[in-house]
C-alpha positions as CSV (number, residue, x, y, z in Angstrom):
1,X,0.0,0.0,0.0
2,X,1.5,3.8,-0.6
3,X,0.5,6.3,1.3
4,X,-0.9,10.1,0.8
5,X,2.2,11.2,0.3
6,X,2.9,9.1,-2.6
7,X,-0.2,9.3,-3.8
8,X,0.0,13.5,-3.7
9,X,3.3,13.3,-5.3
10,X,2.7,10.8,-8.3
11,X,-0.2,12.7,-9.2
12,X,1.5,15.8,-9.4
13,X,4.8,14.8,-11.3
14,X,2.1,13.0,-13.9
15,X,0.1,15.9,-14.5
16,X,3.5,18.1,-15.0
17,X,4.7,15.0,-17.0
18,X,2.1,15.4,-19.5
19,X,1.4,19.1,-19.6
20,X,5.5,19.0,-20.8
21,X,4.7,16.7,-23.4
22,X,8.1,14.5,-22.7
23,X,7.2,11.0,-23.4
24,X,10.3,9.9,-22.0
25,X,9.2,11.5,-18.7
26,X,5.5,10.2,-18.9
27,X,6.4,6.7,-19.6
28,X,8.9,6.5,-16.9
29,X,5.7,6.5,-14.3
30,X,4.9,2.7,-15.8
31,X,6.1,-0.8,-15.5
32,X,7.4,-2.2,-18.4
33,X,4.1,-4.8,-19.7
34,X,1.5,-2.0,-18.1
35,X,-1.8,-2.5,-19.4
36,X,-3.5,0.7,-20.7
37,X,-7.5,1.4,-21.6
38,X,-9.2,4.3,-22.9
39,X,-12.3,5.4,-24.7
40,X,-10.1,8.2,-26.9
41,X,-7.7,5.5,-27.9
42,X,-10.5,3.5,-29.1
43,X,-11.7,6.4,-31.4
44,X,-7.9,7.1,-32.7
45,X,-7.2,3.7,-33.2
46,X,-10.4,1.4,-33.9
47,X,-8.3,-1.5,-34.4
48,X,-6.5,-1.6,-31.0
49,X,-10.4,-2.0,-29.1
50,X,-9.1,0.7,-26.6
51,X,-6.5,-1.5,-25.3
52,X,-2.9,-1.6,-25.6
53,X,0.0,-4.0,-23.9
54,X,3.5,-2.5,-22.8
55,X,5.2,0.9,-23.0
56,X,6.6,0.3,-26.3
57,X,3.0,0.5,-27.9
58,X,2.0,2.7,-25.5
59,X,4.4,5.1,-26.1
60,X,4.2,5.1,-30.0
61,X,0.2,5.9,-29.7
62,X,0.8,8.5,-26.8
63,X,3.6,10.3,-29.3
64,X,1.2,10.0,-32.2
65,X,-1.8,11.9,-29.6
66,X,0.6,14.5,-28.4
67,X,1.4,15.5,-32.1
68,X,-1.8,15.8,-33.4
69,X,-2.7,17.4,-30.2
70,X,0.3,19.8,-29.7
71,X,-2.2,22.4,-27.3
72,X,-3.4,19.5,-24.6
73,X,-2.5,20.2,-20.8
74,X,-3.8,19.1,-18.0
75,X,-5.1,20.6,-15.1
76,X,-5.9,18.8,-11.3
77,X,-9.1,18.6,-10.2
78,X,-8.9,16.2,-7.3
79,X,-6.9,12.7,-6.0
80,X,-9.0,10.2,-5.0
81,X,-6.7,7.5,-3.2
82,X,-7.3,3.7,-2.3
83,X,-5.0,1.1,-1.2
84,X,-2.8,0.2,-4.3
85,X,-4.4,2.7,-6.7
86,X,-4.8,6.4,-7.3
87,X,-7.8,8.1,-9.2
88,X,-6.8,11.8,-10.7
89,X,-9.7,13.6,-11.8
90,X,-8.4,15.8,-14.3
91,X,-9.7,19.0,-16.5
92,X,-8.1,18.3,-20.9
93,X,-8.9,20.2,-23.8
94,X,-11.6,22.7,-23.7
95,X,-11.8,21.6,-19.8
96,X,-13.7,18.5,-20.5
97,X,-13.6,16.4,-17.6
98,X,-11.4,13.3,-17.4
99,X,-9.8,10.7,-14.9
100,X,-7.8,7.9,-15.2
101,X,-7.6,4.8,-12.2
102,X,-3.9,3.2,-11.9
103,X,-2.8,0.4,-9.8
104,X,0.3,-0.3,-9.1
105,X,3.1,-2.5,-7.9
106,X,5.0,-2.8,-5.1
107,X,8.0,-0.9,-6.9
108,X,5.6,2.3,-7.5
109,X,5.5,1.5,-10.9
110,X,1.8,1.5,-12.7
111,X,0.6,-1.5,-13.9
112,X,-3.2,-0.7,-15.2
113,X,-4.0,2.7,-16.0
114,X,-7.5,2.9,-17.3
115,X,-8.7,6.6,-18.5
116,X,-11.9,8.1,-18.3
117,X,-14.2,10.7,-20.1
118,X,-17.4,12.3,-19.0
């Protein structure tokens, strides 16, 4: 289990993560063979059924979102925390509402992340 701290902290240095649009730096949060969802990747790439496997493929579909959407940052709404995951509830483009759920191991590094639109 991590603690507030922890929690407080990865969600902070995610968000900054992204808003610099490093992809070095926002795939360094996640184990190697992390397990990634989302309903945006499912409308970008049909054929992938909003899943992906690892941060090699990970990482080539986040590059290919950043680039076509060179504007995106992020901005903290809240951390919801549980016992070996973190919710961040999180304002993107045109301040539509998102979140995204990890869990992860006991290393610190995130296995699932599974994102979230309203």
């Amino acid at each position: 289990m991590q603690d507030d701290q922890f929690y407080d902290e990865f969600s902070a240095r995610w968000i900054a993560a992204w808003n610099s649009h490093d992809i070095e730096r926002i795939l360094s949060f996640y184990a190697e063979d992390f397990e990634f969802t989302s309903p945006f990747l499912a409308k970008f790439m049909p054929a992938t059924g909003g899943k992906l496997k690892g941060r090699k493929a990970v990482g080539e579909y986040w590059s290919k979102a950043l680039a076509a959407r060179p504007e995106l940052k992020f901005e903290p709404v809240a951390v919801l925390k549980g016992l070996h995951s973190v919710v961040i509830h999180y304002k993107g483009l045109n301040s539509e509402l998102k979140a995204e759920y990890f869990l992860f191991d006991a290393h610190g590094k995130v296995i699932e992340s599974h994102a979230h639109e309203a």
